[in-house]
PLY file of the C-alpha trace (Angstrom):
ply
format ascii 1.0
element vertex 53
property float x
property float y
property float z
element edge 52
property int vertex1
property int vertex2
end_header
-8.71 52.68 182.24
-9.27 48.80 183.18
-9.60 46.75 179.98
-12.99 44.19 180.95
-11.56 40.74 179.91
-14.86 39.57 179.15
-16.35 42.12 176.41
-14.38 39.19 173.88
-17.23 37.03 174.60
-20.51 39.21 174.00
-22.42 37.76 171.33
-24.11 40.30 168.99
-26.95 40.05 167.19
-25.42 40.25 163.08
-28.76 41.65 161.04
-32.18 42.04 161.42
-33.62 40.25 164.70
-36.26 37.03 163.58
-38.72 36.16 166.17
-40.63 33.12 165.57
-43.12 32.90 168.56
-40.96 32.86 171.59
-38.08 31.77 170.26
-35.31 33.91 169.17
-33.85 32.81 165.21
-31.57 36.22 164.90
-27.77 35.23 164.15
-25.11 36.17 166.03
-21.53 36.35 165.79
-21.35 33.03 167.77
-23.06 31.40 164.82
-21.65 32.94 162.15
-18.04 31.61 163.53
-19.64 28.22 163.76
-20.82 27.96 160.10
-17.18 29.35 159.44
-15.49 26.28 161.57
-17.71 24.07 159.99
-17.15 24.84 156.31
-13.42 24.63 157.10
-13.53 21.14 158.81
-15.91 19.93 155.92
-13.24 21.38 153.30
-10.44 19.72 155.10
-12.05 16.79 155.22
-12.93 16.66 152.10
-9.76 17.57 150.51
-8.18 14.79 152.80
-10.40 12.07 151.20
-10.15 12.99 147.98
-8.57 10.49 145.70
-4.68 11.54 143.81
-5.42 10.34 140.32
0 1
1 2
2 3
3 4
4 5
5 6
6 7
7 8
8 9
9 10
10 11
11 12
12 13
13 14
14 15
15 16
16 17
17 18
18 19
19 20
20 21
21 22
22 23
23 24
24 25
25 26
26 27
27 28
28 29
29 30
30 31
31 32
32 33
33 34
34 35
35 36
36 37
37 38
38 39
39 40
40 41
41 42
42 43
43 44
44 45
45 46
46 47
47 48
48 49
49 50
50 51
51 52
C-alpha cells in the first residue's frame, strides 16, 4: 500500500461550517495552527521584553 505524501496537507474544516454570503468563515486546521504560532510568537515576545526587576 503506497503512503500519498500529500494527505499531510488537507485542510479540514474543525466545527460547524459558517457561510456568510459567498464567502466561506468555517475554521480549519490551517487556522487553528496559525492562532497557535501566533500566541507563541506573541508570548515569546513578550516574555523577551519584559523587564528583570
Amino acid at each position: 500500500m503506497a503512503i500519498n505524501p500529500m494527505h499531510q496537507f488537507e485542510v479540514y474544516r474543525i466545527g460547524p461550517e459558517i457561510n456568510l454570503g459567498t464567502v466561506n468563515l468555517s475554521f480549519t486546521n490551517a487556522s487553528l495552527f496559525m492562532i497557535i504560532s501566533a500566541i507563541t510568537i506573541l508570548f515569546l515576545l513578550f516574555l523577551g521584553t519584559k523587564k528583570n526587576y
